[in-house]
Structures are given as C-alpha cells and as structure tokens.
N, C-alpha and C positions, 0 to 999 in steps of 0.2 A: 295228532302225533306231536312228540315234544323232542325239540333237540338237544341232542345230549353230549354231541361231541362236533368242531370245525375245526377248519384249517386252513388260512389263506394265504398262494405262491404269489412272485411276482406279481404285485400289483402296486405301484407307486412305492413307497417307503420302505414295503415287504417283498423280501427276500421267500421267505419263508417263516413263518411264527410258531409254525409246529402244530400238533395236534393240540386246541385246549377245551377241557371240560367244560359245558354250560351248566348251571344249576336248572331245576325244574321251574325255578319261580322266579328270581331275579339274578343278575350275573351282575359284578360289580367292576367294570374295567377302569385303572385307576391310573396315571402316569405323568409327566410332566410334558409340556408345548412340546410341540414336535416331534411326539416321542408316536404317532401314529393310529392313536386311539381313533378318531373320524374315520379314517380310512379302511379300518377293520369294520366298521359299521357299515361304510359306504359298499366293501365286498360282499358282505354275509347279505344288504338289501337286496342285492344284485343275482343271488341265488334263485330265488323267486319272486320277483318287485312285482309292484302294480302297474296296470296298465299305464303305457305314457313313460316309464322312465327310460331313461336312455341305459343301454348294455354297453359293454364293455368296448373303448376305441383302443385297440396297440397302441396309436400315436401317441396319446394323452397320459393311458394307463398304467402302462410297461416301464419298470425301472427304467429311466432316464440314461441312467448311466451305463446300462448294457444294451438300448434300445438300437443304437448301430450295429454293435457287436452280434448281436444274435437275431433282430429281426430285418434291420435294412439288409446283411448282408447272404439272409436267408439261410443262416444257421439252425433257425427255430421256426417251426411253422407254428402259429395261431390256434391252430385247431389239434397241435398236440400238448396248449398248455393251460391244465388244469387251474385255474382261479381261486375258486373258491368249495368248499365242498363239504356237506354237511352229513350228521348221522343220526338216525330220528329213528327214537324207541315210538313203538306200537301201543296207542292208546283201545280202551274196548270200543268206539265206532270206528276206531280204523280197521276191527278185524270182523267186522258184520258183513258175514259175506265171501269171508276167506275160505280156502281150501283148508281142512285140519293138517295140524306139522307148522304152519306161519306164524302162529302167535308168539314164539318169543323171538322172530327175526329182528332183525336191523335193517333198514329203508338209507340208503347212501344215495347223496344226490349231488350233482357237482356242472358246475358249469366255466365252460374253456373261454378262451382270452378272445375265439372268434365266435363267442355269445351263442355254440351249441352246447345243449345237454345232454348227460348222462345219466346212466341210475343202473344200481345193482341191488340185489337183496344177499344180507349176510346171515347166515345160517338158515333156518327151514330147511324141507328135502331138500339132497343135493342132486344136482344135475347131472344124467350119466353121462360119462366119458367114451372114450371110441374104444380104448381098450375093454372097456365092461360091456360092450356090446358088440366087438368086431368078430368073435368067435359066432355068434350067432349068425351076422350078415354074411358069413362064408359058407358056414353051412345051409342058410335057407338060401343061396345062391346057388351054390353045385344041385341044391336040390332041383331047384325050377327049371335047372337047364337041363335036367335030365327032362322031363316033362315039356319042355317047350318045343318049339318047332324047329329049330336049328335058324331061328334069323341070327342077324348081324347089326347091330354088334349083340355079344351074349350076356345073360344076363349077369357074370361075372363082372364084362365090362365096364355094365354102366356102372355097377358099385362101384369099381376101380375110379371110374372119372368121377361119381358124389364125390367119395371118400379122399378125394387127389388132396395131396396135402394137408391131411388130416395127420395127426401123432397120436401115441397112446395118449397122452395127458391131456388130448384135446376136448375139452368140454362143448357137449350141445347147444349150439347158441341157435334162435330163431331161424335163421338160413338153414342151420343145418337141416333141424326138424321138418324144416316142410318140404326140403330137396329130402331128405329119406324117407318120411312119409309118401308122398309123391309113387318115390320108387317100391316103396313097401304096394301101394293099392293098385299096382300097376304090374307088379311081383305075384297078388294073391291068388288069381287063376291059374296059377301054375303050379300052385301048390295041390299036391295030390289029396283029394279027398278023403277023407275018415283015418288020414297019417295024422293023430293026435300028437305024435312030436313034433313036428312042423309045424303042426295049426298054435302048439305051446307057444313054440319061437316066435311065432311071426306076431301072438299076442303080448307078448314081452318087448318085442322090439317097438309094438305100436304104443304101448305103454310109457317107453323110453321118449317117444316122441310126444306123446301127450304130458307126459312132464311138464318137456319143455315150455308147452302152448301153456299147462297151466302156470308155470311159475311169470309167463311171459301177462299172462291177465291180472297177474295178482298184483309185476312193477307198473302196470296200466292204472289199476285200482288203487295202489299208493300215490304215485302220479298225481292222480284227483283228489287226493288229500294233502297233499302238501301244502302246508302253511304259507301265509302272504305273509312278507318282511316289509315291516312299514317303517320308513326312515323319517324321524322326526327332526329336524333342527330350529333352535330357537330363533333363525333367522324366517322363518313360515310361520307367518303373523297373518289372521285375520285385523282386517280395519274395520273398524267401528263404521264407515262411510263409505261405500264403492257407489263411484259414479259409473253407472253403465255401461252408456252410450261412449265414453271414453273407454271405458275396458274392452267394449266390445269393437273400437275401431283399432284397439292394439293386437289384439286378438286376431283381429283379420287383416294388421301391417306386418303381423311376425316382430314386433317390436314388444318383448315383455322384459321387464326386470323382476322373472319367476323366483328370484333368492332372496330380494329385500323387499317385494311387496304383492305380485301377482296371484306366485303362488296358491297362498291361503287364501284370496280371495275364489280364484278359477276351483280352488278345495269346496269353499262353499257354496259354489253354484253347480257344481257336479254332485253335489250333498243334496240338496233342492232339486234337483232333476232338471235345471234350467240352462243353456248358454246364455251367453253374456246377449247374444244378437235377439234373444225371446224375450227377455224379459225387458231391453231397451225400446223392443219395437212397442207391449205393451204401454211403458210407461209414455210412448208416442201416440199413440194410438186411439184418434179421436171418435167416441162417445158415440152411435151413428144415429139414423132421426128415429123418432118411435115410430115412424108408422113402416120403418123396415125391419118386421119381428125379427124373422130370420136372424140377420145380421147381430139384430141386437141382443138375440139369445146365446148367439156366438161368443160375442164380444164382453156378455156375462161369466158366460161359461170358463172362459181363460180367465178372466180374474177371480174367481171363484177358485181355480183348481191353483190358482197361484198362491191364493191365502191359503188356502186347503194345505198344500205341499208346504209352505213358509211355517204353520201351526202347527206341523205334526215334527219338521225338524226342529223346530223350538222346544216342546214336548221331551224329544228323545234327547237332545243334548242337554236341556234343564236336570236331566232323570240321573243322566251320566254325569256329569261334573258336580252336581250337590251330593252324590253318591260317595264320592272321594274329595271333592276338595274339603267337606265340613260335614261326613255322615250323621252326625247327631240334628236331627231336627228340630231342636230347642234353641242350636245355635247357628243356623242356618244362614250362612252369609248372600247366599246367590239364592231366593226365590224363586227367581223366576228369568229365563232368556228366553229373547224374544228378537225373532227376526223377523222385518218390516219393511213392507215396500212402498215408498214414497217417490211416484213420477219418476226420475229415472235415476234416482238413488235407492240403494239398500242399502238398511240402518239395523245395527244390530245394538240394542239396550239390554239392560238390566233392571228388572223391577226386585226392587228392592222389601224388604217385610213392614216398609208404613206405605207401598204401591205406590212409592215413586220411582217412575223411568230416568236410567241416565245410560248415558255409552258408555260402550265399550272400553274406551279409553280414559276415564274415569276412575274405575278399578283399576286393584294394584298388578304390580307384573305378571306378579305368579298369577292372579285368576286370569290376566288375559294368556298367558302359555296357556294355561288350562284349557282354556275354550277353543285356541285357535288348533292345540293338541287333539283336542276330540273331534274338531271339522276337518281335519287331515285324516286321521285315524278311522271316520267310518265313510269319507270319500275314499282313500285309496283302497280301504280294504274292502269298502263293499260289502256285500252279504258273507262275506268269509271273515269278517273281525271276531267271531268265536273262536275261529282258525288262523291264526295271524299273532306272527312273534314281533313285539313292538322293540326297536333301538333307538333310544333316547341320546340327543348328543347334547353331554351338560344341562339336563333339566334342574329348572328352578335357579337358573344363575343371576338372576335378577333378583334374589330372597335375600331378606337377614339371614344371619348364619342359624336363629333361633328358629325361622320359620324355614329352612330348610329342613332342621331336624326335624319338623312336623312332615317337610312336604316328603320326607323317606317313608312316613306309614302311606303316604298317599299315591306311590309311587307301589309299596307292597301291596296294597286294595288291587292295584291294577295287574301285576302279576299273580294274583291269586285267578284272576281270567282267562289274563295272556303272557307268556313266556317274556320275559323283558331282561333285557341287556340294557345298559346305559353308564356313559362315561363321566369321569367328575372329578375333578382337581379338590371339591371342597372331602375337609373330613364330616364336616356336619351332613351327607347322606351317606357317610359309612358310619354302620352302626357296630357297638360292641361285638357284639352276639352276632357279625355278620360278616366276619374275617372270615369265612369259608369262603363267601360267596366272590371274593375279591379277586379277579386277577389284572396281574401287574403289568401294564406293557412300557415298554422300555426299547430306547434304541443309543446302544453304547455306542455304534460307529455305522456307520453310512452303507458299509460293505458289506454288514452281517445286516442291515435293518432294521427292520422293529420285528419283536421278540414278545411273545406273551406267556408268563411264570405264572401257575398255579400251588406254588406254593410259598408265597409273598415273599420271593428270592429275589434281587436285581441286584445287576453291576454299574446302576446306577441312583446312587442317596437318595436324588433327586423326586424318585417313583415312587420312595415309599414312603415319603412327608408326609402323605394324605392319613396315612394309614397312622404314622406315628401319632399323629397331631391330632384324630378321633382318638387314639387311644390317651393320649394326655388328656384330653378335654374329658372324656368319659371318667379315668382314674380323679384329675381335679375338682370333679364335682362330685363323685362318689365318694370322697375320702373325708369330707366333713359334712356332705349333706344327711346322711341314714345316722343316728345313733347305736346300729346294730352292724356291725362289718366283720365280715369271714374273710381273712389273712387265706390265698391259696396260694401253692406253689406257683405254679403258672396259667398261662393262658390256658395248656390243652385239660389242666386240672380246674380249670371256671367253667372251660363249655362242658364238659361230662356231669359238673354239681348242675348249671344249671339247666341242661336236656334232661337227665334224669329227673332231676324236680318236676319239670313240666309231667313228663310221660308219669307220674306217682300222682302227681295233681287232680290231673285228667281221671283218674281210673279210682281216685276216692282213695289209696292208699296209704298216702302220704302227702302231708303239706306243707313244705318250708315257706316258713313265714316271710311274706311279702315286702316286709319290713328292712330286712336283710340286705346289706349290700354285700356282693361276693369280692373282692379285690386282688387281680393277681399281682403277683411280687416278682414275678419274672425267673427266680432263683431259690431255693430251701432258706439257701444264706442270707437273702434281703428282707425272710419273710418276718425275722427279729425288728427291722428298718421299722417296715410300715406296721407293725401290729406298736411300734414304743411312739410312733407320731401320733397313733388314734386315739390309743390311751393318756397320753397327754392331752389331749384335749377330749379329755372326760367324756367317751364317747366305748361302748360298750362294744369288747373285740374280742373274737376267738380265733386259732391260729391252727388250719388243720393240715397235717403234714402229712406226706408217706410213710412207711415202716421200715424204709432202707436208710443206707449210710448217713444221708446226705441230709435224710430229716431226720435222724437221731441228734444228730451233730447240730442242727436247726433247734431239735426238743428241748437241748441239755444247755442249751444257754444261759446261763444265772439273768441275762437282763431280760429274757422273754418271761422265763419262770417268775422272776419279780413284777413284769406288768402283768401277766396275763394269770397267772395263778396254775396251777397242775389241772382244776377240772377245765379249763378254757386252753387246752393246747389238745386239742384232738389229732386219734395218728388213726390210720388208715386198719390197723391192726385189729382193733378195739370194734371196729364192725363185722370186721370178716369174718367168715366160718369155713375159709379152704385151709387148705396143708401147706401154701407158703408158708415162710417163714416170716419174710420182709419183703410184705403184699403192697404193692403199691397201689395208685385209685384205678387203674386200668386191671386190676385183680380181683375189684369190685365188680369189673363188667367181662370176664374172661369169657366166657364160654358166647356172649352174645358177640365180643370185638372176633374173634375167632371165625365164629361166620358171616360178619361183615367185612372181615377182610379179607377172606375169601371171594364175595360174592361181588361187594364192591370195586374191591382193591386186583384181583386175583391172587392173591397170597394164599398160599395154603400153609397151614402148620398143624393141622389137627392128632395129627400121628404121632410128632414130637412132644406136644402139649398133653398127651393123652400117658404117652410114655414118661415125660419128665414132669407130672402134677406138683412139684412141688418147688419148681421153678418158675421166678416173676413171669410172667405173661411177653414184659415187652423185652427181658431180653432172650427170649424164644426167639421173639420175633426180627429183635439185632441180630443175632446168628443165621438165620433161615433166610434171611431176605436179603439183599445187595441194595437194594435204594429204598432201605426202611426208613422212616420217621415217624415220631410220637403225632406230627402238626399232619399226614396224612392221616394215619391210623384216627384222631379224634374228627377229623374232616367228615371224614368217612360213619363215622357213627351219626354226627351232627347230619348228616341228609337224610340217616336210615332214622333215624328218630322223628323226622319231620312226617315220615308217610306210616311210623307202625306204632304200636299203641304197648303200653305196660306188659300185658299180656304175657307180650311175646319176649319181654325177660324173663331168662329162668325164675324157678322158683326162690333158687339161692339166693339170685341176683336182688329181686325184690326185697325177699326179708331183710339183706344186708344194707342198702340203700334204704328202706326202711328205718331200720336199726342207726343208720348214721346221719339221716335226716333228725331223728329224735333227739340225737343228742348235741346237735348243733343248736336248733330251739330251742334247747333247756340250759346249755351253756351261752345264750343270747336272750333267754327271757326277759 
C-alpha cells in the first residue's frame, strides 16, 4: 500500500502541520534549521517503526510549552491524542483476498501520544446504522415474544439493554455485532416457522451483522500490510572495525552510544543473524583436540554457518548498493563488499575492480552512507523492505554539491521500490522537474509551530532558498549550456511542454528534440528579457507564448520580433483546433486537466466547460473553484502523467501537441 496522505498533532515543535500530500515515489521536504523537518520524520517512523524503537514518551514528546498546561495538570488524557496519522491507497496485493466493494477504500492508520493504535477504512460497504435496522429489531422482537414462553426478562427487554444507548446515527462497531448477533441466534427459536417474513428479517439483520465481522477482517488484513517506516539518519554509521567482545560487553552493561556509533554496527549484526555475545564467544573459542569428532564437527559447523551468513550478506548488500550507487557496470566503483570475521573483530572492505581490499573508511562519504543506509534498511525492515516506506534525514550531506546532483537519481532508483520521504537544505537534490514533489515546512513562530505548505508558499524567505537556488542553478546552466532554448512563460507552462513530451516520446508520436533546453521566464513580460540574452550570445531561441492578452503584448514587442524573427515566436493558437478564441497551453490539455481535476483535485467543472466551450479552460476554473491555482492544477497533471500513457489523451489533445512539438523543432533545427 502507498501513502498518500499524513498529519502530525502535538509532538515536539508541531502544533499541528495539517494534512500534507505524499507523492507516490519521493516527497521532497525542504526548510530552514529549526524549522522541524526531523521531527515530522521522527512522527511519521513512529506510525509503524521496527522492532526496538522506542514510542512515543508525553514527557519528552509533548509540546513543551503546554506540557503543564494540559498533561501535568490532567487537562488531556494521552490516549485521547492522536500523533501521527496516515492514509494509504490500496495496491493489487493488498486487495488478494478482499471481500468485493474494498478496492477503491482508503486504509487510515494513526497512532496516540500513549503508543495505542487505531484504524478505520474510508469508503467500501458502509456499515449499517441502528436506525437502518432498528425497525426490523422491533418487529422480530414483538414477534418472538409472542411465540416464547413468557420468561423474564422479554425478549423486548433484552434488545432494549443491547441497544441502551444506541442513537439513530449510531454506526455498528465490533461490540455491537456480536452483542446482536449473540441475541439474533438466541432470538431464532422463536421465530415461527415457515413465517418467510420473519425468517427475511432475521436474514437481513444477520447480514447487518456479518458486515460488520467482514469489514472488521478486511482492517485485520490491511493491519498486515502496512508498511515498515525506516528512519535513516546520517549519524547511523557502519564502522569499517567493530570489536566484539567490546561491543558485546556494552551491550550487556546497557552502556551504548546507539546515535554516534553502535547503532549501525548492532544494524549489522542483526543483518548477519548474529549477537554481539555469538560471534565474540566464536572468535574465543578455542579449536578442540581431533580426537573429540563431535565437538570438533560442532565447532566446524559455527564457523562455517558464520562465513555462510557473513557471504551471503555481502552478496545482497554488493547487489543493492552497485545497483544505485553506479548502475552502469562498465563504471562500476564498488565490486565487491565484503564482510569478514577476524578473531574478535568484524571487518567490513571493499574489493575494488583490480581485487584490491580496503575499508570501509577509505571510501568517500557518500559510498559509506550508502552501505551503512542499506545495513540499516534491511536490518530494521526485515523481510518487509518491499513493504517499507524509507525517511531519509539530509542524505548525501557529506557530497559535493555536483555529486549530490548525481546522488538525487540515486535517491530516485530507490523510490522506484520504496515510498521515500527525505529532508534537505541543499538545492542540488531538488530537481527542476521536481517542484511538485516539494513540500515546504516552516515554523514562523513557536505558538503556531511547524507548518508544512504543499504548494511552495511560506511565511518564511528562509524555506524557500533551497528551492530558489535549484531553480537559479538549473536556469544558470541551462541559459548558455544547450544551443537550442524554448523561452516559456512560466514554470507551470515548462512542466506541461515537458510531461507531454515525455508521454509523445514514449508512445512513438512525437519527439522533441533532446537537444532543447525549455527555459521558464516566470512572466509573458520577461519572456523578451531572456529570449534578447540568448540571442546575444549566438545561441538559437524560440519564444512560445499564450494566445491571450498578456502574450499578445509579449508577441508585439519590436525587440523580441528583431531577435527572434516571426517564425520563432510561437503562440499557443497556431496549434489548437478548439473554439477558444485566446487558447492558452492548459487549452492544449482541456478535456484531459478537466478530469484530472476532478479526479485528483475534486474540482468539478465539466458542465460549465461543456456549456461555455469557448471559454479558456483556467478561467472556468478561477470562477468555479475558491482555492483555484494554475501551480496545483499543473501539479496535478504532473503525477497523473507519471502513471498514464499518451493514449489516454484525447485524440485532439495529441494531434495538437503533435502539431506544436513540430514546430518547435523546425523553429530550433
């Protein structure tokens, strides 16, 4: 299952942060020191952690600052406050097995401040209520009691005591079901035989109650699928050296420093299948004479299953980190890892591609995150890291800024697996093309807390440097490295050129050349700015505008028309084939954003767009909506593009985006 939606109260710095959107594949949470980015991780692990971490203490946990006020002085009870709490759409193994009506539910799962859980399922059958069945329980009552024996209490009564405190709107919960069921099978004798109205009722009522039991097996059955939260932080270092016998006498003093250095090692030997006290007594363990087989077949057989076990975790971690750190195997920087046990140390090297050994710590930062990330990662998760949503805190913060840019595709590699969240001050792991995935946390003042914005808003500069300064670095290098650059209005007019490319790509219809760099200008009015700096520097530009005011005004410029020439100012007009008049680029995509914003967004406007066809698309959509914007509305296409294929644009759609792809390549041949 993947989560699609959190929320965490009360817990250290959060107040409250609100509901915010996960992405399917990587979430990018972005903000300045302080501002509570760890501690949304450190919630969301806490949801469903792995064995061993600690839950949640009030003392520690609980805003500080109202921790008198509502828990010392027993204002707030522990077990009535909701933490953390998550919403997880239904994948096809999580529905093998389900009752039919469950596949398109919602699985909500949430965990309280005194470390009980909960879980509801949103949508599927709904559960009957008392009033949808209370007429029945009266009538198959008066019945039985005509038919019964006249004891005491009647069989009125006892419904009366089930149902005590029941209301109409009272929904069937577990209790109810099996206290009425109970009195339903205790009821059925008394119902008079071959009376088919009764025998209806009493089928309907048990029906009512089998609901319940089933929807109650179905939150069992999600239960058992809910993902492990693996919390990574760069202070969970594997050591290239653990001395045993030393690890294993802190181990059993209760004396650990699990945040600066035990951690990753007690990861690695839970990965190995080993305690610290096994593998020291081994490397203690003296040799015994030959003429005691027994013993000596013994004392074979553990060192044998210890290389055995040491060989096959070297194997799986080798497979996993040359997989993402340097997929190309021509360039293969890691060979080979290998963990080795030397009397009462464990040595973890690197054989390198001329088969020389070196530690650990030898290699650079990032390969050792790497390794000590995957020795964490499939100790805590266990046999469920297929299932298990990974939160990175500041991965790769030891890189150049150029080899972080690398380590964001390796970072994607790994969310193409596992659901991944992960925090980061640098711009170099936010990518252009990956300002959806971003959200902002921020904490303007202490009293309100930390806050997290999905739609890269904050009330504080500070949060969204990351993002500026990817976007400067990105613009900086793309404005004189490509010889071929397409001038766009703005951002949500680059992600639409370039998600559509892709989805035309893919499906053989169309191919914007590769060559191409898209550049947004932020404004109609700057897109003269940057299209007269490129062409100064001799560098081949086209400038494609909307068909409204604002790029007419942009088209008619005497100094764009001098750089750029009439066939190199492309308008949005010029490809369309609807009844607008002044079709902007979201006009190009009307009938598919229509039902992504519906489906996505909940916006509905189909009726109005149907009836006003010759009106822009988004200002349908200004009118019709209260919290419209262009930077959701493209959001929203930009995740439905990621999972659906050409196809499934209209026919319009296609030929038109067709039609404006070709004449972009021929105005940039």
């Amino acid at each position: 299952m993947r989560l699609v939606k959190a929320r965490v109260q009360m817990y250290r710095s959060v107040i409250d942060t609100g509901e915010f959107e996960v992405e399917n594949g990587k979430t990018i949470l972005v903000g300045p020191n302080e501002a509570g980015k760890t501690v949304i991780l450190q919630a969301l692990q806490k949801l469903n952690a792995p064995e061993g971490v600690e839950g949640f203490d009030p003392l520690r946990d609980y805003p500080r600052s109202q921790y008198n006020k509502d828990i010392r002085r027993g204002l707030v009870d522990a077990s009535d406050v909701t933490v953390v709490e998550g919403h997880f759409q239904l994948e096809s193994p999580d529905l093998e097995g389900l009752p039919e009506g469950f596949e398109q539910c919602t699985y909500v799962y949430g965990r309280k401040l005194n470390n009980e859980a909960w879980h509801r399922i949103e949508g599927g059958p709904a559960l009957p209520t008392y009033d949808s069945i209370s007429k029945d329980l009266l009538r198959l009552a008066a019945h039985a009691d005509k038919h019964s024996s006249g004891e005491t209490p009647s069989v009125k009564e006892q419904l009366v005591s089930i149902t005590s405190g029941w209301k109409p709107s009272t929904r069937l919960s577990g209790t109810h079901a099996r206290n009425l069921k109970a009195f339903l099978e205790k009821t059925l004798p008394l119902i008079e035989e071959g009376n088919d109205a009764e025998e209806h009722r009493y089928d309907r009522l048990m029906q009512s109650c089998r609901a319940v039991e089933e929807r109650g097996s179905v939150l069992e059955h999600l239960n058992s699928r809910l993902p492990v939260f693996v919390l990574f932080n760069n202070y969970f270092r594997v050591r290239p050296r653990i001395h045993l016998e030393h690890l294993a006498q802190r181990v059993q003093s209760g004396v650990l420093d699990d945040k600066q250095y035990d951690y990753g090692n007690l990861c690695l030997l839970k990965l190995l299948g080993f305690t610290p006290e096994e593998l020291a007594e081994l490397g203690n363990a003296a040799k015994p004479g030959q003429n005691d087989a027994a013993a000596l077949k013994a004392y074979q057989d553990k060192l044998d299953s210890r290389d055995y076990q040491l060989n096959s975790a070297s194997v799986d971690l080798t497979e996993q980190i040359v997989s993402v750190w340097n997929p190309d195997p021509e360039r293969a920087e890691a060979s080979k890892l290998k963990i080795k046990a030397d009397g009462q140390y464990l040595k973890v090297v690197v054989e390198d591609e001329l088969g020389v050994e070196i530690e650990l710590d030898q290699r650079s930062e990032g390969f050792q995150w790497l390794v000590s990330f995957f020795v964490v990662f499939f100790a805590e998760a266990a046999d469920k890291h297929e299932n298990a949503v990974l939160l990175l805190d500041e991965p790769g913060l030891h890189l150049h800024g150029l080899k972080q840019r690398d380590f964001r595709e390796t970072i994607s590699r790994l969310a193409a697996k596992n659901q991944t969240l992960y925090t980061t001050h640098s711009p170099f792991l936010v990518g252009p093309d990956e300002l959806d995935m971003v959200r902002v946390v921020d904490m303007t003042n202490r009293k309100d807390g930390t806050k997290i914005h999905g739609d890269l808003s904050s009330g504080d500069p500070a949060a969204l440097l990351p993002l500026q300064e990817a976007l400067g670095y990105d613009l900086a290098q793309s404005l004189f490295s490509q010889t071929r650059n397409l001038v766009v209005e703005g951002l949500t007019d680059y992600w639409y050129v370039e998600a559509v490319a892709l989805l035309l790509r893919d499906s053989g219809e169309a191919d914007l050349n590769k060559s191409i760099a898209i550049v947004p200008a932020n404004t109609a009015g700057k897109v003269v700015y940057f299209a007269t700096i490129l062409h100064a520097n001799k560098l081949k530009v086209a400038a494609l505008l909307d068909s409204d005011t604002a790029g007419n005004q942009a088209a008619e410029q005497d100094i764009l028309v001098h750089s750029l020439g009439n066939k190199r100012i492309l308008r949005t007009k010029d490809s369309y084939s609807g009844s607008v008049n002044a079709p902007e680029i979201e006009d190009l995509l009307r009938e598919t954003l229509i039902n992504v914003a519906q489906e996505e967004l909940g916006w509905e406007i189909r009726s109005t767009a149907q009836r006003q066809d010759s009106r822009p698309i988004v200002d349908i959509f200004g009118a019709e909506i209260s919290d419209f914007s262009k930077y959701k509305l493209s959001k929203a296409f930009l995740r439905w593009a990621r999972t659906h294929d050409a196809n499934e644009l209209t026919l319009d759609e296609r030929q038109q985006w067709t039609a404006l792809i070709t004449k972009i390549n021929k105005a940039l041949k």
